[in-house]
N, C-alpha and C positions, 0 to 999 in steps of 0.2 A: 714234174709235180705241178698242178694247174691251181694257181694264185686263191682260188675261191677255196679248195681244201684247206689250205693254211689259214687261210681266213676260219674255216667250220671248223678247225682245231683248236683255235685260239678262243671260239666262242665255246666250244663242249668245256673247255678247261674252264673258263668263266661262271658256265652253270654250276657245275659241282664247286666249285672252289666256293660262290657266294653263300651256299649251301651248310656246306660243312663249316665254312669261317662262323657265318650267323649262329648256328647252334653250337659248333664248338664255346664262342666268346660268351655268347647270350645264355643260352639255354639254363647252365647252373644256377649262375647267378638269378635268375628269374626265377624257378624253381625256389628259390630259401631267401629272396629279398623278395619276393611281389605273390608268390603261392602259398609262403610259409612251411614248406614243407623242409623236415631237419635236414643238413646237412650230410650226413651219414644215409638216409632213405634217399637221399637226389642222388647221390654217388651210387648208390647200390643199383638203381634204376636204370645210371647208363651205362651201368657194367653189365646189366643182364639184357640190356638191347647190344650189345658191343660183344658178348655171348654168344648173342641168337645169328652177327652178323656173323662170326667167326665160323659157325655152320653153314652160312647162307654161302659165304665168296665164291667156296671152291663147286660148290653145285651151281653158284651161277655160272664161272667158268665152265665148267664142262657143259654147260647145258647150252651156255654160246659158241661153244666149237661146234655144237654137231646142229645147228638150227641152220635151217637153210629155206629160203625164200630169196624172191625174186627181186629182193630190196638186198641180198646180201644176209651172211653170217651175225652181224654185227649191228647192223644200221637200223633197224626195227626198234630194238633197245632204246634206243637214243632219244626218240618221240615217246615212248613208251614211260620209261624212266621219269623223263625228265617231267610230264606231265605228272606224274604219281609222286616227283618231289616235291612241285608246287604243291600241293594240297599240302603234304607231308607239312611245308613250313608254315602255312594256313593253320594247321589245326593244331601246332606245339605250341605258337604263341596265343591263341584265340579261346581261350578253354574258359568252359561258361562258369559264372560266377555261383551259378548255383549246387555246384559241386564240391562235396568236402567229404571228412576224414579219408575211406577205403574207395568211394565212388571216385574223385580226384585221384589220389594214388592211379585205380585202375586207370582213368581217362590219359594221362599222361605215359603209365605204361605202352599203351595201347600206340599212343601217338608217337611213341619213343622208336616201337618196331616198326611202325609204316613208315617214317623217316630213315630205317635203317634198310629197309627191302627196296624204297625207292631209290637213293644211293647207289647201292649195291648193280640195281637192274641199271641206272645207267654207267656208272665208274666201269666198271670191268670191260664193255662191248666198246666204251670208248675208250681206255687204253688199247685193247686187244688190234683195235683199227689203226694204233697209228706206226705197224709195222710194214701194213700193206701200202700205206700209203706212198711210202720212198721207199729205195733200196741205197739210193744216194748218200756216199758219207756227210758232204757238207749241204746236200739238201733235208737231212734227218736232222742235222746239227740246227737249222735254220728253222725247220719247221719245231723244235721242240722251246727254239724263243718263241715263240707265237704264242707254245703254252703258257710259258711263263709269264709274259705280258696278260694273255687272257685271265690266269688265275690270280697275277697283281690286280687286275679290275677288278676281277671277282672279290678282291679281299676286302679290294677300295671301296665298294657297296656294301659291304655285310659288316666291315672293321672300323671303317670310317666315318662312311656318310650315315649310315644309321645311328652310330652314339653319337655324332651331331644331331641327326633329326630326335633320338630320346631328349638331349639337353634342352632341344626349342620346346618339344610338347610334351615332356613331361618324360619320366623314365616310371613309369607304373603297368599294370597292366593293361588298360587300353591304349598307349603309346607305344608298345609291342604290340601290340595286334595289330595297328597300322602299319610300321615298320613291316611286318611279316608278308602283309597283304602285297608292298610294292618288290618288297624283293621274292613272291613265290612271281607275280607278274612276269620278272626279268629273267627267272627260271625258267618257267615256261616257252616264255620265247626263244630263249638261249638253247633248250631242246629240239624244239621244232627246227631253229636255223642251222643248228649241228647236221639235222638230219639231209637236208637240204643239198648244203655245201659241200659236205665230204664226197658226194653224189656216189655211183657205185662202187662197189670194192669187184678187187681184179678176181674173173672168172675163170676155174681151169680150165684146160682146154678141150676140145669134144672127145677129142679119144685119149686122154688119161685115166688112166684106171683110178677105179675109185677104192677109194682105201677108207678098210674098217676102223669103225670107233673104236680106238684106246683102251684095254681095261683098265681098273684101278691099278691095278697091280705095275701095269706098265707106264703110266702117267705120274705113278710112285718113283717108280725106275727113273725118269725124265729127269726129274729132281733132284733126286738122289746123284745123278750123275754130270749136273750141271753146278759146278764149284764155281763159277764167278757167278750164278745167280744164288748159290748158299751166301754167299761173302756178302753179296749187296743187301740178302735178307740179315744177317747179321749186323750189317752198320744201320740198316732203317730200323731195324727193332731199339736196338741201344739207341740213336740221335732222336729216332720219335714221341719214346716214350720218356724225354725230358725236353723234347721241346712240347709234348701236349701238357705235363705241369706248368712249364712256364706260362703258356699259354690261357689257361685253366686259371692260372694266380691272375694275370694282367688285371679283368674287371674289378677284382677284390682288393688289387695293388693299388688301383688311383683311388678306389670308393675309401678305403678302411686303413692304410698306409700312408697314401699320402694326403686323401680330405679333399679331393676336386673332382670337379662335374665331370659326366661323361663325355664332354666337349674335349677333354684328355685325351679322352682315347681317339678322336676325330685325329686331333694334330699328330697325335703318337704315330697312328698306322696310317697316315697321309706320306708322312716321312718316310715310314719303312714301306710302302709301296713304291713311291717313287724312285728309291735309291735299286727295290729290286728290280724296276724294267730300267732304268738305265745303268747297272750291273752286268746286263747280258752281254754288250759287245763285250766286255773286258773277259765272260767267262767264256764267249765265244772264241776267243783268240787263245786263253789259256788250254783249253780243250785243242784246237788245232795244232799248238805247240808243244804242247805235252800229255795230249793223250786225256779220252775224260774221263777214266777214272782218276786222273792224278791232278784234274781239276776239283772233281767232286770232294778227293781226300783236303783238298786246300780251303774247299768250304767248311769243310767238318771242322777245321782246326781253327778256321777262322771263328765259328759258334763255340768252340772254347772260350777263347778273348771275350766274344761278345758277352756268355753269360753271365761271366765273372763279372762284368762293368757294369750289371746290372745291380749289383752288391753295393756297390760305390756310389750310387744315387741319392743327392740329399733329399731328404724327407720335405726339408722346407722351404728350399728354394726348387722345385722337378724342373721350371723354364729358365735355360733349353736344353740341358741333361734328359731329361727323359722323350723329347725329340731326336737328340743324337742317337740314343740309346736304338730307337724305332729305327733310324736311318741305319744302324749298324747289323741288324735284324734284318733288314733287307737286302741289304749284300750278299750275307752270310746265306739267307732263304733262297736268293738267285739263285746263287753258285748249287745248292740243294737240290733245289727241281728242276733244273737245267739239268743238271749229271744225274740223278737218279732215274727222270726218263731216259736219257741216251743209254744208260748203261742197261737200260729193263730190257731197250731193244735189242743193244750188241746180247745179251744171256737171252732172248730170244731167238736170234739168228745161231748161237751157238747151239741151241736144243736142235736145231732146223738142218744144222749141217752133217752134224753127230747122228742124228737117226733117221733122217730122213725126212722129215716129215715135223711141220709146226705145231706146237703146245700153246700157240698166242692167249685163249681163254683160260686156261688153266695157271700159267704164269702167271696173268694179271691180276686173276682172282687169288693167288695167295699172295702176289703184292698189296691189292688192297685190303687184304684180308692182314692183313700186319697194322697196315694204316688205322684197320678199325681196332686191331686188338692194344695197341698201341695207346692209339687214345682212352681207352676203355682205362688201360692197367695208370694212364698218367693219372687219366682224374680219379680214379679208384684213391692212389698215395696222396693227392690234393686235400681230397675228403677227409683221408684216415688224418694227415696232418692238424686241419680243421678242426678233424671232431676232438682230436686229441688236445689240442690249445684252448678249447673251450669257446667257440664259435656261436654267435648267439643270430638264429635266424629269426626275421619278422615277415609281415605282410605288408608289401607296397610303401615301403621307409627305407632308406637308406644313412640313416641317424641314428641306428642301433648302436651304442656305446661299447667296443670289444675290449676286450682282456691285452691284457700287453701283450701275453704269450700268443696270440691271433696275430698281432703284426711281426714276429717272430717267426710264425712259421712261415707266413706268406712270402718274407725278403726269401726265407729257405728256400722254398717253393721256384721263386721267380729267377732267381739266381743261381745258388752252389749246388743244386741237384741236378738242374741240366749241366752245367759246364762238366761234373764229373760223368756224365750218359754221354756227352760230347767226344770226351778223350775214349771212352772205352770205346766208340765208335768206330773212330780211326784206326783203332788197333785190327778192329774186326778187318776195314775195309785196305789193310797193307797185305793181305793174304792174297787178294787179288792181284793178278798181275796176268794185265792186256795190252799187249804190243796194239794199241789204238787210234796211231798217229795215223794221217793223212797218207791215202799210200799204201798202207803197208796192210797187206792181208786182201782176203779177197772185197768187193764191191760190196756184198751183204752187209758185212761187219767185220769185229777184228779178227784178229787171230790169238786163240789163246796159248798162252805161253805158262799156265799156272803148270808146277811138274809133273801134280798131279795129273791132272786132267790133259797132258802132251802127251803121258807114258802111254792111257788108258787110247788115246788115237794113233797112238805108234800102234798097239796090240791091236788095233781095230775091235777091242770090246763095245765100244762107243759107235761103231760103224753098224748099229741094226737096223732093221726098217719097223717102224712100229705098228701094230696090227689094226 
């Protein structure tokens, strides 16, 4: 594996991570503090761009299995994407002042789905690539810190350093709009350098026959018949869609809860950056010694602990509780997307052994195709919480006076609804079981041992080639 692709790994994860961080953290809250628009209509907005993705994942997977050029399956995406993202973050925060009631609504709408196409076109082609890039157990293990490191930056620009730079100039809506401008810049570039670096993906060789596209039907079948990529889809559905409320709550947590600048959230997610890139050795070792799914399970359980400690936060003293808190957030997140990559690859190489034949675009695409519906259905419960407690939105104030019951639901929100999505998580993710240690199974990846899924390759049902 040649040093420059880990590097372009690390920087694709960087692009999308800043991406998604920025609009995940930002976007509400600006929407119903700086647009005015109700609380109930902002949530509604990103559940039906988070809708339209839920359509879009899995046609953009298949449509990146079968795309072929000279640049590679995959790699065209990359440039492609990530320039359509910048703009995408360009035009969510930049929205002209002379728009209001339905013409606003629509302009945001509008901005909502091309954030959500641009995403999509780059996230899937650059998971899908990073199976081809190693076949190596502890060089897949090594290259998937690089992502995490990349996506700690990436978090550390969209989560950090911009509610520090809102604090210096202003958190309104022209202090977003600069913000947007420097981080679609780092977008941009962060796409082009992906494309770059990764350089080309492996071609088959002259005379292998070439094998038909997939129907529906049998790409169903893929799915269907691959249980440790069911199981991994069951623990990101439950852990995502309570850490996208937590997540969702955070801006509304320091603004309206606790009564401090967004310079909060600078120190908060500096801490939980940090603690996540120097987390990695520790999950890198735990994965080596026992296997990564049984690291990944150690991080679920660990976001138990965390969310709960978010409950215990005093209101009036947050420094330096709500810095640990960031810092324990970040452990927990390592451990996360360190084992959720490795394990997306090992449920890829198991589709790959099983039929013959790779699903890398279609897998990714309903991986992130979870991610989106995920966050969709968090902040969809954020909203309803909200609207329910009686949530009072303004334009460009952050002094709007709330209801008791508004800082009630928010501790809710931030706290005891993920920690119980947490626990249910782990339960999903004890069904899997991947003899995944070092060693053991073939070079691809592991060997699975679920009963189910041994019986069905004893019988060789699992043994088809697919068309």
């Amino acid at each position: 594996m040649k040093r420059r692709a880990m590097f372009g790994w690390g920087i694709g994860s960087f692009s999308s991570a800043s991406l998604v961080s920025a609009v995940g953290l930002l976007h509400l809250r600006f929407m119903t503090d700086s647009l005015g628009l109700s609380i109930a209509l902002a949530g509604a907005l990103v559940v039906v761009s988070r809708v339209y993705d839920t359509v879009l994942d899995p046609i953009v997977g298949v449509l990146s299995d079968r795309t072929r050029t000279r640049y590679g399956r995959y790699r065209p995406y990359l440039i492609g994407g990530g320039l359509l993202a910048a703009l995408s973050m360009i035009l969510l925060f930049n929205v002209p002042y002379s728009l209001k009631g339905g013409a606003l609504v629509a302009f945001v709408t509008a901005t909502l789905l091309l954030f959500s196409t641009a995403y999509t076109l780059f996230r899937i082609p650059y998971l899908a690539l990073g199976r081809s890039i190693t076949q190596d157990f502890g060089e897949r293990s090594k290259l998937m810190t690089f992502s995490v490191y990349g996506s700690s930056l990436g978090s550390l620009a969209a989560m950090s350093a911009a509610p520090y730079l809102l604090s210096e100039i202003g958190s309104d809506r022209a202090g977003h709009g600069v913000i947007a401008w420097i981080l679609a810049a780092l977008i941009a570039a962060g796409g082009c350098a992906t494309f770059l670096l990764i350089g080309a993906e492996p071609m088959p060789a002259a005379d292998a026959p070439k094998v038909p596209h997939a129907s529906v039907k049998e790409t169903l079948r893929a799915l269907k018949e691959n249980r440790p990529f069911q199981c991994l889809i069951g623990f990101k559905v439950t852990m995502f869609t309570g850490l996208s409320v937590h997540a969702t709550a955070i801006p509304y947590y320091t603004r309206h809860v606790l009564g401090v600048s967004d310079a909060s959230l600078s120190g908060l997610f500096l801490s939980q950056t940090v603690m996540m890139m120097l987390s990695q050795v520790m999950w890198v070792r735990l994965a080596g010694r026992f296997g990564r799914r049984n690291a990944l399970l150690a991080a679920g359980m660990l976001e138990i602990g965390t969310m709960a400690f978010w409950f215990l936060l005093p209101a009036g003293q947050p420094t330096p509780w709500l810095q640990i808190a960031g810092g324990l957030n970040g452990i927990g997140g390592g451990g996360l997307f360190f084992g959720l990559y490795t394990v997306l690859t090992d449920a890829m190489d198991f589709t790959r052994r099983t039929s013959g034949e790779g699903r890398e675009g279609i897998l990714a695409g309903v991986f992130v195709m979870v991610e989106k519906a995920t966050t969709a259905l968090g902040t969809f419960v954020f909203s309803l919480i909200l609207g329910w407690a009686g949530f009072v939105s303004a334009q460009d104030s952050g002094s709007t006076v709330q209801p008791e019951n508004v800082k009630t639901g928010i501790v809710l929100a931030i706290s005891l609804i993920p920690s119980v999505c947490a626990l249910v998580a782990c339960l999903f993710l004890t069904r899997m079981k991947l003899d995944d240690a070092p060693g053991s199974g073939s070079r691809a990846g592991p060997i699975v041992t679920d009963d189910l899924a041994k019986d069905d390759l004893m019988t060789g049902d699992l043994a088809h080639a697919s068309a």
